[in-house]
N, C-alpha and C positions, 0 to 999 in steps of 0.2 A: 391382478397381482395380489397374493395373501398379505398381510399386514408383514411377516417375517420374510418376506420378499423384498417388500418396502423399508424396512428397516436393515436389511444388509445394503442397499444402494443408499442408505442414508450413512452408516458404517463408513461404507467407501470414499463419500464425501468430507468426512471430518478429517481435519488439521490435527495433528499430534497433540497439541495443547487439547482441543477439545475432546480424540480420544480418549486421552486421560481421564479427561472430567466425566466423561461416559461411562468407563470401566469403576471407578469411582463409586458412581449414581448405581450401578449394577451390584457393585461388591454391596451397599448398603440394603438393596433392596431384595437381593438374592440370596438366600441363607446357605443353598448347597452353592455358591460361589467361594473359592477362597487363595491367596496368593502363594502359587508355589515359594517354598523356600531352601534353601540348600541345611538339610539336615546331617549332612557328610559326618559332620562333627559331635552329634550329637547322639547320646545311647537312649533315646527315649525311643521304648519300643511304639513303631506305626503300627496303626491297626491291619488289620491279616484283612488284604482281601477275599471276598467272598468266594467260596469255588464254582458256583455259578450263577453269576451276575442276572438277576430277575430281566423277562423282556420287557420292553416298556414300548409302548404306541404311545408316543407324543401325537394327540391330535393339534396341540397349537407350537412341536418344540420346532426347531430347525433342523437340518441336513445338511448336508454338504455338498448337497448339488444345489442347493435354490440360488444360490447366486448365480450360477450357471442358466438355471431358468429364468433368472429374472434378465440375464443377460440378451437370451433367446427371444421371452417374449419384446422387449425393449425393440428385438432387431424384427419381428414381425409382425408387431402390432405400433407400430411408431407414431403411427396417426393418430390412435385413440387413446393416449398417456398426456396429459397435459405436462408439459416439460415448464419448466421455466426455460426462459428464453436464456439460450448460449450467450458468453458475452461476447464480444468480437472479436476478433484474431489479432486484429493490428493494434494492437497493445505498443508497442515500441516507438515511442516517439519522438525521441533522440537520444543523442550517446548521454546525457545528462541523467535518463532514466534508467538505462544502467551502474550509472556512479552511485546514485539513489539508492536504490536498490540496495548495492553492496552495501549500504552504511544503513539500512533499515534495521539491524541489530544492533544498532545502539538506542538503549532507552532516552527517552527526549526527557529533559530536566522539569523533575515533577512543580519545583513553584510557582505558582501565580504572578499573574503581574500583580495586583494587589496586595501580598506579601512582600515580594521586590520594593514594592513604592514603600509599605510600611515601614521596613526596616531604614529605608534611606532617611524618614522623619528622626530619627534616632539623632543625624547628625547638627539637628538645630536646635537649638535652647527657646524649647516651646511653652506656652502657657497650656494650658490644661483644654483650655476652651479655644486655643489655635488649633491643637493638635488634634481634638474630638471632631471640628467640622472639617479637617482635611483629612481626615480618616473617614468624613460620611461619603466627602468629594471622590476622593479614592474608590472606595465601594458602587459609586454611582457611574462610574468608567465604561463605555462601550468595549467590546471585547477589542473592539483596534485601538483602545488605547483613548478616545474621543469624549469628550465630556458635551453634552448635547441637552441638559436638561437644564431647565432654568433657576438659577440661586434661589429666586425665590418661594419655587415650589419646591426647593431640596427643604427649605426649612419650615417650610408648612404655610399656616393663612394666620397664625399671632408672633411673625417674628418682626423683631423692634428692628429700625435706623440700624442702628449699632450690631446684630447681627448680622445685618447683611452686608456692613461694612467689612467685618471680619470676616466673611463668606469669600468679598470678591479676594480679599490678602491669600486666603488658604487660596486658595483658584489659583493666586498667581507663584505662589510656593508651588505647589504641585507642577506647575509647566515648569518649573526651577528644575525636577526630579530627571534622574536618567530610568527609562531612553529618551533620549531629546525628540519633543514632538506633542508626549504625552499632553494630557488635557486639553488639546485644541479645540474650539469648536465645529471646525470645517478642516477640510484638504488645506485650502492655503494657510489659514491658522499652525493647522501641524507641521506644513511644511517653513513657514515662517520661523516658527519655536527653532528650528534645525541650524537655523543662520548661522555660522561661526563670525562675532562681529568683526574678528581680524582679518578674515578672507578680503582678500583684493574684491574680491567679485558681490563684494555684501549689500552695496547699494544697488550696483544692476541686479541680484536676486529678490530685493525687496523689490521691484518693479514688476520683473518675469512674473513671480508668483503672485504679486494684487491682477496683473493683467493679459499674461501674454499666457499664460499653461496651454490655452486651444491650441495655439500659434507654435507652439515650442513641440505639441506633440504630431502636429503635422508637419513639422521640421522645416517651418517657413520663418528661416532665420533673416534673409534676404527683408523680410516684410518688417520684422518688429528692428531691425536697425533702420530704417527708413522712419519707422514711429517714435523711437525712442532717443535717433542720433547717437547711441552709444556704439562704440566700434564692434567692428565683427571678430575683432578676435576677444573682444570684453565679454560679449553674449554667449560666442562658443564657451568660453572656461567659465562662465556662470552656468550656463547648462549641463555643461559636463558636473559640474557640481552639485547641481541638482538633483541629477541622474543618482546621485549616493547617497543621496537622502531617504526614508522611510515613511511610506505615505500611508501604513500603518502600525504605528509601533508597538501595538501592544499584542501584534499579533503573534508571535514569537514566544508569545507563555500559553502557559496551560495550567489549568488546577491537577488535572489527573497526568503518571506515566504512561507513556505509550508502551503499548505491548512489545515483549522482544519478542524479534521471531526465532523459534526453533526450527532450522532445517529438515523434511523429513526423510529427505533423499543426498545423500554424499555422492560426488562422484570421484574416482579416482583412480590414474593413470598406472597403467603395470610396467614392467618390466621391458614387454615388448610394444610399450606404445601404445597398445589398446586402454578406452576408459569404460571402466565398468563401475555400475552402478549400486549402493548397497543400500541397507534404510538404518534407521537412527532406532535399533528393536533395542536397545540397553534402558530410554527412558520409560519404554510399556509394559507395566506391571504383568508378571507373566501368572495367568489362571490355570487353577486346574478344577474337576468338580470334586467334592468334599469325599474321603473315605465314609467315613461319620454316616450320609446320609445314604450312600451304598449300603451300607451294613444295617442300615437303619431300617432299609426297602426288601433284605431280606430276612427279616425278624419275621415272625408267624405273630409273635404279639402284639402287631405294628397294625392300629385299625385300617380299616379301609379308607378311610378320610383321609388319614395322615398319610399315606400310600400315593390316593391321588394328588395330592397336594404335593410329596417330593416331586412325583411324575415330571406334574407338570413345570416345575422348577428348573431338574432337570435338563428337561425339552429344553425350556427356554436359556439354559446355561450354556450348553451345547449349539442350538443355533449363534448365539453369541461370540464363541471361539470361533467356529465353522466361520463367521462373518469377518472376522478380525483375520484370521488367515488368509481367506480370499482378499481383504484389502491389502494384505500384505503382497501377496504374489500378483495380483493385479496392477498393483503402485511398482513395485519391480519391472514387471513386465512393459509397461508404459513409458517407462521413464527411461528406459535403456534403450527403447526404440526411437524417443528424441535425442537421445544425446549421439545418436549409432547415425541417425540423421545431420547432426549438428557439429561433428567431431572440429569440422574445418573454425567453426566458431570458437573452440577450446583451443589451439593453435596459431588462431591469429589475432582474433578477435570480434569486434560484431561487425567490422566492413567486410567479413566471409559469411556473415551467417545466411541461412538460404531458406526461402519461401517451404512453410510447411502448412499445409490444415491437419485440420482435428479428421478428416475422415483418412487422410493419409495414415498416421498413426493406427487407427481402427483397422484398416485394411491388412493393417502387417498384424498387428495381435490377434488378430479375428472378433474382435468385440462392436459393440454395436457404439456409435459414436458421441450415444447419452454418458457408454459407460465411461469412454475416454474424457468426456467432459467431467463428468465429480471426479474419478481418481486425479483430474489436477487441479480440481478448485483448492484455493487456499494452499495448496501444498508449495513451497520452495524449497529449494534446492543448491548446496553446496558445491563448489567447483574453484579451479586453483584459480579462475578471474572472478570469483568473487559469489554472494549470496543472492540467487534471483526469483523471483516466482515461477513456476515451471511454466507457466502460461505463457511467459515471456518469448520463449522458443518458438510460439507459431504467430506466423506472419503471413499476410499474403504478399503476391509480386508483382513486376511489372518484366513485359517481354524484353528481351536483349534484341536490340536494332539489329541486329548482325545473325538472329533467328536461332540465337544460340539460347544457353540452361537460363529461364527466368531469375532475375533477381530482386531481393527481398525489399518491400516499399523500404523497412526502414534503412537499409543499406543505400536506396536511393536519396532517403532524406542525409543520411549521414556525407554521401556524396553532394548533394544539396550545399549541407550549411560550410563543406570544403571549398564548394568552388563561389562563393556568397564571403566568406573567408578569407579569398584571399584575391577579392576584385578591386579596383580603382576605386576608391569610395568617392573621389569627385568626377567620378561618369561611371554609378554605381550599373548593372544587368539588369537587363527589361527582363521580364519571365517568360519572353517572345527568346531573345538570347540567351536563358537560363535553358529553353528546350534546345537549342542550336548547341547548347555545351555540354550538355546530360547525353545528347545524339553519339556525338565526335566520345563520347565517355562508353560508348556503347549500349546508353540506356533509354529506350523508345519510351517520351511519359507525354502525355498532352499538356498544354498550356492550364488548363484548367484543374490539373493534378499537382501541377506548381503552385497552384494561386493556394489550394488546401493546406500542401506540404508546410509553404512558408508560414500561414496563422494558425497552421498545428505546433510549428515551432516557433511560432514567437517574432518573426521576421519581419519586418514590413516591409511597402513594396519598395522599388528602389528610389522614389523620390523621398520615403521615411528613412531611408539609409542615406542618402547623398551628403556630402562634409563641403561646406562651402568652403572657398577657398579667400584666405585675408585676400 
């Protein structure tokens, strides 16, 4: 594959943000590059094109088939391309990461925890030298919020009594600070700091947390009222209390914004029902190559140097369009063939959506199934249920008991965490009767595709679910 080969398949792979930054990089570095503009309005005479445009043999420019070719060789030399590895298909891993998703366009709040804590010093009537070692304490914070280093190596090897005195005060102001937790030394520390002392349940949670956490998280409540003699409905509402506590609190900030994402595919419903697919071409600066440097190449006074030099400029401006086109009609063409797959998804929602791979796609576009992988990396996609990564749409399946159309794993977990949902929590399902129920649902999954399903989502087995009864 020619380097201008490899760089249209890199083309196709960029996210709209990063186009941008591309075409950017290009306008600066390409002098016959330059941004169309709507001159409608404007009497400045353009320069008269040439009446016959010089031939030019790009030996390094592009064309307008090498994506084509590069699409070609991809599909009969597949062996001898070192790919990066595809990532997997089964992306979906419950209806939680569709919500996600939808809400991935909103920027996450740029402050630090460390900021956060600073400002809250404000509300104490500090000394100078309170407020300087709880501002180093501060700084010295594990990213979950955790203070783990020792006072007396925060103030070095000549610190007096009396600083360290004032060290352990800041220490304990700072666990004073919201989020409640902050500055713990350990898990139980932080979760201790969280105690509301008014809670009915404040003395059995100081207990739970100096001793039972193993106990409480293998849900062997039965054992630790046997140990502690505190009743079982004391320990239930002290664990459930627990349960809303933050066993990292400082995990929740960030110094830097997270990126929004810009869609680069809309989709949208017509008249007659059908959804078609469009792209977001309003944010991508539109090129053209320069009149300037045309007229420039047909000058007789124009040396040879400077000739080859536009040449190859050029070349390379024109493979550049040529590439940004084909990503364009390739991302079209892609993306209409998942959604043409998916429609039942857009009308019901994700308990319709249906097993697809990446070579299914290929098959209908005719491309080779590297190309279908960059045209969706990074890229998402707009739709009336919401913002998703287009990646999101393929899934693999599991056969229907009844030898009917496969259905999609995640449609299976979703069916999953329904009938998990809404069982007897004191004689919660074996995953021996979770396949008995998935069967009778019409969906054929082994026991062993349960035991995944449930610690892909979070579930434990049914003794970690079980609710003892007063």
């Amino acid at each position: 594959m020619t380097p201008q080969m490899i760089q249209s398949m890199e083309i196709l792979q960029l996210a709209l943000q990063q186009l941008e930054q591309r075409i950017e990089q290009e306008l600066e570095q390409n002098p016959v590059l330059e941004l169309e503009e709507d001159n409608s309005d404007e009497n400045d005479e353009l320069p008269k094109p040439i009446e016959h445009e010089p031939e030019l043999n790009f030996e390094h420019g592009g064309t307008s088939d090498e994506f084509s070719i590069a699409d070609e060789f991809a599909r009969n030399y597949s062996d001898t391309i070192d790919e990066a590895p595809i990532r997997s298909q089964n992306w979906l891993e419950d209806q939680e990461a569709f919500i996600a998703d939808a809400f991935a366009n909103i920027a996450s709040p740029s402050e630090s925890l460390q900021t956060y804590l600073e400002r809250q010093l404000d509300w104490f009537d500090l000394s100078e030298a309170m407020r300087e070692t709880a501002l180093r304490i501060i700084h010295n914070l594990e990213p979950n919020g955790y203070f783990v280093q020792d006072l007396a190596d925060l103030l070095g090897k000549n610190h007096t009594p009396e600083e360290l005195e004032l060290a352990k005060k800041a220490l304990e102001l700072v666990k004073r600070l919201e989020p409640a937790g902050v500055g713990g030394r350990d898990l139980r520390e932080c979760l201790r700091l969280q105690i509301n002392p008014d809670s009915e349940f404040a003395d059995v949670l100081r207990v739970l947390i100096a001793s039972f956490l193993e106990d409480i998280s293998a849900n062997r409540l039965p054992h630790i009222v046997r140990r502690t003699g505190f009743p079982l409905e004391a320990v239930q509402g002290a664990v459930a209390e627990l349960r809303q506590f933050n066993p990292r609190p400082g995990a929740g900030f960030g110094s830097t914004t997270a990126a929004v994402v810009i869609p680069d595919v809309f989709v949208e419903k017509t008249e007659s029902g059908m959804y078609t697919v469009r792209l977001e071409d309003g944010r991508t600066p539109q090129l053209r190559i320069s009149q300037f440097y045309r007229d420039l190449m047909g000058k007789q006074c124009t040396d040879k140097e400077t000739k080859e030099y536009i040449q190859q400029k050029v070349g390379s401006a024109r493979w550049l369009l040529s590439a940004i086109e084909q990503r364009r009609e390739t991302l079209l063409k892609v993306s209409q063939a998942i959604i043409d797959h998916q429609v039942e998804f857009f009308e019901k929602g994700q308990q319709a959506l249906k097993p697809l791979k990446m070579q299914q796609i290929a098959d209908i576009v005719g491309m080779h199934v590297t190309t279908v992988s960059r045209a969706c990396d990074e890229k998402w996609i707009s739709s009336p249920r919401g913002v998703f990564p287009l990646r999101r749409f393929f899934s693999g399946g599991l056969a229907a008991a009844d030898g009917g159309e496969n259905v999609a794993n995640d449609v299976v977990r979703l069916k999953l965490q329904e009938i998990i949902g809404k069982e007897d929590k004191t004689e919660p399902l074996s995953d021996d009767a979770l396949v008995k129920m998935l069967e009778s649902e019409g969906i054929q999954v082994a026991r062993r595709t349960i035991v995944k399903y449930r610690q892909h989502l979070g579930i434990p087995s049914s003794r970690g679910r079980r609710q003892w009864e007063v």
